[in-house]
C-alpha positions in Angstrom: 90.7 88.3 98.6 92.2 87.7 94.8 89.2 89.9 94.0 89.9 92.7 96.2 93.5 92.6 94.9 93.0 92.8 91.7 89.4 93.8 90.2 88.3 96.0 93.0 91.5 98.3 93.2 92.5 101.5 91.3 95.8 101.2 89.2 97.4 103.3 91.4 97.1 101.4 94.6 97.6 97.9 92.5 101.0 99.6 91.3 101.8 100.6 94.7 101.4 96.8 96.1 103.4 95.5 93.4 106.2 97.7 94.1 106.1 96.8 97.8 105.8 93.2 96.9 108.7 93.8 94.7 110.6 95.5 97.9 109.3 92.8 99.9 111.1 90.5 97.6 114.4 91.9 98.1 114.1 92.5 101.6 113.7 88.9 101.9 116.5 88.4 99.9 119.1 90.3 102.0 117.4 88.5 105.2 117.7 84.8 103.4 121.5 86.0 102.6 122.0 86.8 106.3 121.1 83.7 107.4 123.0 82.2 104.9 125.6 83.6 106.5 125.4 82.8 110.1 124.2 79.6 109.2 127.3 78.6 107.2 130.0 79.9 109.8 127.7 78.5 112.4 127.3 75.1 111.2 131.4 75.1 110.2 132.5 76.2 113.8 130.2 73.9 115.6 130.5 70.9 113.8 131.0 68.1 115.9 132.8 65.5 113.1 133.7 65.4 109.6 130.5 64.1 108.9 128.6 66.6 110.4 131.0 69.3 108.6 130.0 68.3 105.1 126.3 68.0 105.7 126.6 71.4 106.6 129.1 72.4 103.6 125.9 70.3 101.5 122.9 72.2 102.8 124.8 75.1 102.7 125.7 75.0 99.0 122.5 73.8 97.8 121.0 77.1 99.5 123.6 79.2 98.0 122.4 77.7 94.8 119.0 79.2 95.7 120.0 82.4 96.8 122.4 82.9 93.7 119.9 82.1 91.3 117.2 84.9 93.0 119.9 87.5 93.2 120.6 86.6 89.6 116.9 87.3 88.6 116.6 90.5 90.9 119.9 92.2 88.9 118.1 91.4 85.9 115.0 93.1 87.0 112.9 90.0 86.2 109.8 91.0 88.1 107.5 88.1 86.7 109.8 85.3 87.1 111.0 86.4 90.4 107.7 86.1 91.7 107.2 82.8 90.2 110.7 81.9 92.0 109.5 82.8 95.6 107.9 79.8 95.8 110.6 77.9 95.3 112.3 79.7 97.9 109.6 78.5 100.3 110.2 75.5 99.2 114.1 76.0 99.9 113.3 77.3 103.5 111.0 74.4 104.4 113.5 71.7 102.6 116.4 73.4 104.8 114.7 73.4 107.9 113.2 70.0 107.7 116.4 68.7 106.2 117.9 70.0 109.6 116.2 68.0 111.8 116.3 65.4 109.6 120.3 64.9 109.6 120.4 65.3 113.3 118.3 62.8 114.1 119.9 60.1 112.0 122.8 61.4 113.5 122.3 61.9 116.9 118.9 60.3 117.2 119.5 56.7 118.1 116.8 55.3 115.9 114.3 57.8 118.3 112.1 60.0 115.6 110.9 62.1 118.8 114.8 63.5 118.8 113.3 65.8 115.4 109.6 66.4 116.4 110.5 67.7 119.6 113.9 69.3 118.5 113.6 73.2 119.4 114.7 73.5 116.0 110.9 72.5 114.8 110.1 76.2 115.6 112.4 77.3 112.7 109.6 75.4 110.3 107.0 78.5 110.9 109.3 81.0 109.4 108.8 80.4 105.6 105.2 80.9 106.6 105.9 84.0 108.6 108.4 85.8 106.2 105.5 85.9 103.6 103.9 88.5 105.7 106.6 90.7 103.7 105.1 90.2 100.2 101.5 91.0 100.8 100.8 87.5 98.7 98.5 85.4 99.8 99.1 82.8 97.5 102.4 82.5 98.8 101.1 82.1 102.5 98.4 79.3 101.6 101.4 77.4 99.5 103.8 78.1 102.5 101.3 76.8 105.0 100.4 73.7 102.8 103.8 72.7 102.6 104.6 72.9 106.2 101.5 70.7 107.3 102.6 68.4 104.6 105.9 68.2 106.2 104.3 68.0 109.9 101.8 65.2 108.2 105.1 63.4 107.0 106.4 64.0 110.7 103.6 62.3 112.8 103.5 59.7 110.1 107.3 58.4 110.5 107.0 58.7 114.0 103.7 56.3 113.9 105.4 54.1 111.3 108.7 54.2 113.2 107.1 53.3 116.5 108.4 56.4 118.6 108.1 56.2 122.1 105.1 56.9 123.4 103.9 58.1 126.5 100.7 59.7 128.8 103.3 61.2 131.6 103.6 65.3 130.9 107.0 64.9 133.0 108.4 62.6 130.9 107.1 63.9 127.7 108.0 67.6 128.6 111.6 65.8 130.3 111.9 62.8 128.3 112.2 60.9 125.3 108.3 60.2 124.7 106.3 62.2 123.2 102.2 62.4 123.7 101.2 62.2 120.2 97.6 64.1 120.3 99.6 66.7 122.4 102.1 66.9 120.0 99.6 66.9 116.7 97.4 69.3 118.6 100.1 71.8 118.9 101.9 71.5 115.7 99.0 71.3 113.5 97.0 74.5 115.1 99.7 76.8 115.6 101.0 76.9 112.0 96.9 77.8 111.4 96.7 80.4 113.8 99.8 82.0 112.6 98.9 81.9 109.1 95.5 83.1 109.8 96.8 86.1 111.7 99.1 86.4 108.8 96.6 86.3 106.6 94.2 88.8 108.1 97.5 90.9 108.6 98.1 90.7 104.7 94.4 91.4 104.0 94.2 94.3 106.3 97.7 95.6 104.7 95.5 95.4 101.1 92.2 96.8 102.7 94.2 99.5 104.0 96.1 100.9 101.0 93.1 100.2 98.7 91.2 102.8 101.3 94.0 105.4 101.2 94.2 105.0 97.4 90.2 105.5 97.0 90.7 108.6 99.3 93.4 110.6 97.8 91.8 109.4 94.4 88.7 111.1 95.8 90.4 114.1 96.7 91.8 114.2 93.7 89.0 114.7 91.9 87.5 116.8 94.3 90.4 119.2 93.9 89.3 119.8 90.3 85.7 121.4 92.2 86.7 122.9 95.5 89.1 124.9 97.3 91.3 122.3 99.5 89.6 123.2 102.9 86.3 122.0 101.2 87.9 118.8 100.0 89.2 118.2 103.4 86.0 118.9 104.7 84.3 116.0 102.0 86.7 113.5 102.6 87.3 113.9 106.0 83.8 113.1 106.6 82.3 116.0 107.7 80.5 117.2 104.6 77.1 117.8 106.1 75.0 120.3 103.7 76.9 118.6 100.6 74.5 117.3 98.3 75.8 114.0 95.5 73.0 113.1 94.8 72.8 111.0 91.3 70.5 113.4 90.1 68.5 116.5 91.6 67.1 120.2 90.9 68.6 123.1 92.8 68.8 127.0 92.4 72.2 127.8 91.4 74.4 131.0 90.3 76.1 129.9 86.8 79.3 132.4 85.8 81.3 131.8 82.1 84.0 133.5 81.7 86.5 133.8 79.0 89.7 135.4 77.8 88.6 138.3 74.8 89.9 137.9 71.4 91.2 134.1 72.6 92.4 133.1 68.8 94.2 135.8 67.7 96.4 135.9 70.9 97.2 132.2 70.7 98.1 132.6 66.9 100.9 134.9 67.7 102.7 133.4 70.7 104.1 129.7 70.9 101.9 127.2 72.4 104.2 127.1 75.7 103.6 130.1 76.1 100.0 130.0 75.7 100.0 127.1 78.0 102.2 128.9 80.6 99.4 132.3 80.2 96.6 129.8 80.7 97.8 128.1 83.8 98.5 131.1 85.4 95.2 132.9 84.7 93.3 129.8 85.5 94.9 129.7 89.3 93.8 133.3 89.4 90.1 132.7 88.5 90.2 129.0 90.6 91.4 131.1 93.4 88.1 133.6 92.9 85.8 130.7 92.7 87.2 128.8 95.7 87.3 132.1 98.0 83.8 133.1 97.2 82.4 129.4 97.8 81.9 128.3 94.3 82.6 125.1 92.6 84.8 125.2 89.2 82.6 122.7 87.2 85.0 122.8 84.0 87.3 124.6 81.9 86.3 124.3 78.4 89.4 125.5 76.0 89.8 129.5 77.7 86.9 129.5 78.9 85.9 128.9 83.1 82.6 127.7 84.6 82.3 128.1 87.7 78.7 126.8 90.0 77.4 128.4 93.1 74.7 126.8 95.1 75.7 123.3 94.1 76.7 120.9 95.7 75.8 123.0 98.9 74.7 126.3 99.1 76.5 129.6 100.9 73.3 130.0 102.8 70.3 130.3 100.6 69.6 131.5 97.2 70.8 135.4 97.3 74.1 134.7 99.0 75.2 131.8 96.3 74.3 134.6 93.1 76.0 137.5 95.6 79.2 134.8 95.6 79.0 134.9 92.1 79.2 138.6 91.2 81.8 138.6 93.7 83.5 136.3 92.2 83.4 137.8 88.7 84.8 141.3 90.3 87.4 139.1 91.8 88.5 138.0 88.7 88.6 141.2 87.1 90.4 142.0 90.5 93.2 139.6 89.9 92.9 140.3 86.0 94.3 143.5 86.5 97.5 142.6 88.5 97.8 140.0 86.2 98.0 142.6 83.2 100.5 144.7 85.0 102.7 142.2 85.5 102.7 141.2 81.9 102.9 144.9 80.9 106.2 144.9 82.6 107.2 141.7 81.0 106.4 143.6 77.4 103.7 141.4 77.1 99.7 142.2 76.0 97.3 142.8 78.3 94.6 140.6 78.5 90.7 141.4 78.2 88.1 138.7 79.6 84.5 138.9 79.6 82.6 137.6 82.8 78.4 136.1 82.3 76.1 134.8 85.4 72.8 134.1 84.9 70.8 131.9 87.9 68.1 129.6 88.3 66.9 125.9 88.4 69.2 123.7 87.4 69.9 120.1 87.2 72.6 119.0 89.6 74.4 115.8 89.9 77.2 112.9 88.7 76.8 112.3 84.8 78.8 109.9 82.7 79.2 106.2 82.9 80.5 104.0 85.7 84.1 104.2 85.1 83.8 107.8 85.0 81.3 110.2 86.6 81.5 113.6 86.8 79.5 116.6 89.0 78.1 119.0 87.0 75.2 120.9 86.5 73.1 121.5 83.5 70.2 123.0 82.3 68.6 126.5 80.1 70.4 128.6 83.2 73.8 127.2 82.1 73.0 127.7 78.6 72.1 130.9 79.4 74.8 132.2 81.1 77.0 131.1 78.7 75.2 133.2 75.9 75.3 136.0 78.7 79.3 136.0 78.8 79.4 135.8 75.0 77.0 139.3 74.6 80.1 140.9 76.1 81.7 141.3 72.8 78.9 142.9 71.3 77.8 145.4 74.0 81.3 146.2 74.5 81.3 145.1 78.2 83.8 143.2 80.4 80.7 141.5 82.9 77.4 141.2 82.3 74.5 139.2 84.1 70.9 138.6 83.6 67.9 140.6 85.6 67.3 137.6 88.0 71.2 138.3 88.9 70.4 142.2 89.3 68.1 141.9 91.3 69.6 139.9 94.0 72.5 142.4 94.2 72.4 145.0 97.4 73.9 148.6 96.7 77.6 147.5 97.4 77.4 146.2 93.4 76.5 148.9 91.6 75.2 148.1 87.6 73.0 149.2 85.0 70.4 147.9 82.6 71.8 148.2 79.3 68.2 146.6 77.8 65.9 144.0 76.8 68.4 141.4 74.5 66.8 138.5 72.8 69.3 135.4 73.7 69.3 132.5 71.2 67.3 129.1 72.9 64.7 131.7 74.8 61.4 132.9 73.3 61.0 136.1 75.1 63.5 139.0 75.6 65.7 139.2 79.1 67.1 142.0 80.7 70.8 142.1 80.3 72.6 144.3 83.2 76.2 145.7 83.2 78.4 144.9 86.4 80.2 148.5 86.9 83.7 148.1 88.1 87.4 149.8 88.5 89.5 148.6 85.4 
């Protein structure tokens, strides 16, 4: 268990426990004050005799001590000692509670020890070990339950010492004033174990269950970096049958790069929140072409986007997920356009990107170390699609893709070879195609 709350969690869900264990703290605080409170008017108003006044007035003030001294520490904000403090306050709760039936029976007992073990009042001795279902500690449960079979130990040995009545007669013990000890011992001792076992499992559970919602929303999280949010849904949700994690495998994928034109020069002349602001709202443009077309952004590396299609699932088969990717690159030049106008009207410059998709083999799956992986894909088609997009500049095109792009494409696309180009990394020439579009 002190595994699972600690080493096994994410940050996140270990902050969120200690803030409810913090809440659970002062919750318990305003409940000890409560009873404070009925317990001191109580205990004044139905006092029999002086005597029985100023115990009262004593336990009273020695758990206003208490309390004082833990809303002292939870003003301060004193986080660390607080929790060091709670179990003194179980401590406080038990010594109360036992204290209780303690003073009664010397009072009121005649010399009969059974007048305390079967006061009604022995119930109140469970709820130390219930309240610390509050803090989600279970430290403070197995300390809470220790004490309170140490008292009950302490109990059954007075009583034995003391020479209680004893007796075999359920009338009598149920009516009386004998008690059958292994009746007694067997209720007493088990039930303060079965509640603190359900308490425990309750606590554990409590744990199990945040540390399940944190690995989720962690999950989706990073999966919101890849896919559009149905998809994630669809992953986390469980439901992601065709979607392929695999630590390591080969697929055919649809690779597009694509980056703003001329990407130094504009950032030299504008303030860097502005060139932040440009960037954010270009890059929900071209995530929102990726995502509608069924691609996966795999990274944005400075103004540049890459975008994956076929990986971790494909479309369909092989020609839909490099048709997703043209149609994602018009998409963007789509969106570019809009985007331009608005910033026309702003007295802004337009901006100019330049779109590359090559496909192939590729290597698919998580990379990185184990405290943080990451899907990708890599591989000479990624390579070469990024030397694709950066032809642009030089054949004075906006979106260019390789010949095994072209010839997926059905008459809707319409482009033109513009030649054999010799790409750096690849020993023979490849036919480079030009994606005709409206501006």
């Amino acid at each position: 268990m002190h595994q699972m709350r600690t080493g096994n969690l994410e940050p996140a869900v270990q902050e969120a426990l200690s803030r409810e264990e913090e809440n659970g703290a002062r919750a318990l605080l305003y409940f000890r004050s409560i009873f404070f409170i009925f317990f001191f008017v109580g205990g004044l108003t139905a006092a029999q005799d002086m005597r029985d006044t100023v115990a009262n007035l004593f336990f009273s003030g020695g758990y206003a001590i208490v309390l004082g001294v833990q809303w002292y520490l939870q003003r301060r904000g004193l986080h660390r000692a607080l929790h060091r403090f709670s179990f003194f306050m179980i401590l406080a709760d038990h010594a109360l509670f036992a204290g209780m039936l303690i003073f009664y029976y010397t009072l009121l007992g005649s010399g009969n020890f059974n007048h305390a073990m079967k006061s009604p009042y022995m119930v109140l001795l469970l709820m130390p070990t219930l309240l610390t279902l509050v803090q989600f500690k279970h430290t403070l449960l197995f300390f809470s339950l220790g004490t309170l079979l140490a008292i009950l130990l302490a109990f059954l040995g007075y009583g034995l010492l003391s020479g209680v009545p004893r007796t075999t007669d359920w009338a009598r013990y149920i009516l009386g004033d004998a008690v059958i000890l292994p009746a007694w011992a067997g209720l007493w001792f088990s039930l303060p174990v079965i509640i603190a076992a359900l308490v425990g499992y309750a606590i554990f559970r409590s744990i199990r269950m945040a540390a399940q919602i944190g690995q989720i929303e962690g999950q989706k999280k990073q999966l919101s970096r890849y896919f559009s949010p149905a998809v994630v849904e669809e992953i986390s949700s469980g439901q992601s049958s065709g979607y392929s994690f695999k630590k390591g495998e080969r697929r055919a994928v649809a690779v597009l790069f694509a980056d703003i034109r001329s990407f130094t020069t504009l950032s030299e002349n504008l303030p860097p929140d502005r060139v932040a602001a440009m960037l954010a709202e270009l890059r929900a443009l071209q995530m929102k072409a990726v995502f509608d077309n069924g691609g996966m952004v795999d990274k944005f590396i400075g103004d540049a986007i890459m975008a994956v299609f076929g990986a971790p699932k494909s479309a369909a088969d092989f020609h839909t997920d490099v048709v997703n990717a043209v149609n994602c690159g018009l998409a963007m030049h789509a969106s570019l356009t809009q985007f331009n106008a608005a910033r026309s009207a702003r007295g802004e410059t337009p901006i100019n990107i330049g779109v590359g998709i090559h496909a192939g083999e590729a290597f698919a799956g998580n990379l990185g170390s184990a405290e943080q992986l990451e899907y990708t894909v890599i591989g000479d088609v990624v390579n070469t699609a990024s030397r694709i997009e950066h032809l642009c500049k030089k054949a004075q095109a906006d979106f260019l893709v390789s010949e095994v792009v072209a010839a997926e494409l059905d008459s809707a696309v319409a482009s033109e070879k513009i030649g054999l180009v010799r790409i750096r990394g690849r020993e023979q020439p490849m036919g480079i195609h030009r994606v005709l579009h409206n501006p």
